[in-house]
C-alpha positions in Angstrom: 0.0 0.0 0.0 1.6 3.4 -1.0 1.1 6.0 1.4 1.9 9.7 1.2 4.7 10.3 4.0 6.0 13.9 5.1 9.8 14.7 6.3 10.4 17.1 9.9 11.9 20.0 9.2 15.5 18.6 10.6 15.3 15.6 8.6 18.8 13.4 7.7 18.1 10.3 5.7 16.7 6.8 8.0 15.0 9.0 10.1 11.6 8.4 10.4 8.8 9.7 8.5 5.8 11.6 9.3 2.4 9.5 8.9 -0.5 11.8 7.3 -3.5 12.5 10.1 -6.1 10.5 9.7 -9.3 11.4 7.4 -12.0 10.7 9.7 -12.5 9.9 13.5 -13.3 6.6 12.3 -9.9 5.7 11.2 -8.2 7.0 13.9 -6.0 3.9 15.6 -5.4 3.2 19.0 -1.7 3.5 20.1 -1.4 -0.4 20.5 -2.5 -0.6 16.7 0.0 2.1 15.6 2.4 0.5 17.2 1.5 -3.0 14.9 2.4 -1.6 11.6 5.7 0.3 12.7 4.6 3.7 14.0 6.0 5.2 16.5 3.0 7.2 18.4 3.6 10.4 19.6 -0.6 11.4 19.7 -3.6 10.3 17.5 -2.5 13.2 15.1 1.3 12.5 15.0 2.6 9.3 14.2 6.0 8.6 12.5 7.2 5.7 10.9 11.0 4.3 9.7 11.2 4.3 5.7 
């Protein structure tokens, strides 16, 4: 699945990504799901993730 990814302003190559926000309340994950596919969780609107 492709998804759109964002870069921190101080970003060096293998850090992690930014995760979009979520569309909807309805797709918003709880942290243990996040944590499944390889986010790291910071809050339900800021979730990064290693490239």
């Amino acid at each position: 699945m492709f998804q759109k990814m964002s870069t921190p302003a101080n970003w060096q190559p293998g850090d992690p990504l930014v995760v979009p926000t979520p569309a909807s309340q309805d797709l918003i994950e709880s942290e243990e799901e996040a944590k499944a596919k390889g986010y790291e969780y910071k809050t339900w609107y800021l979730r990064y993730k290693k490239q």
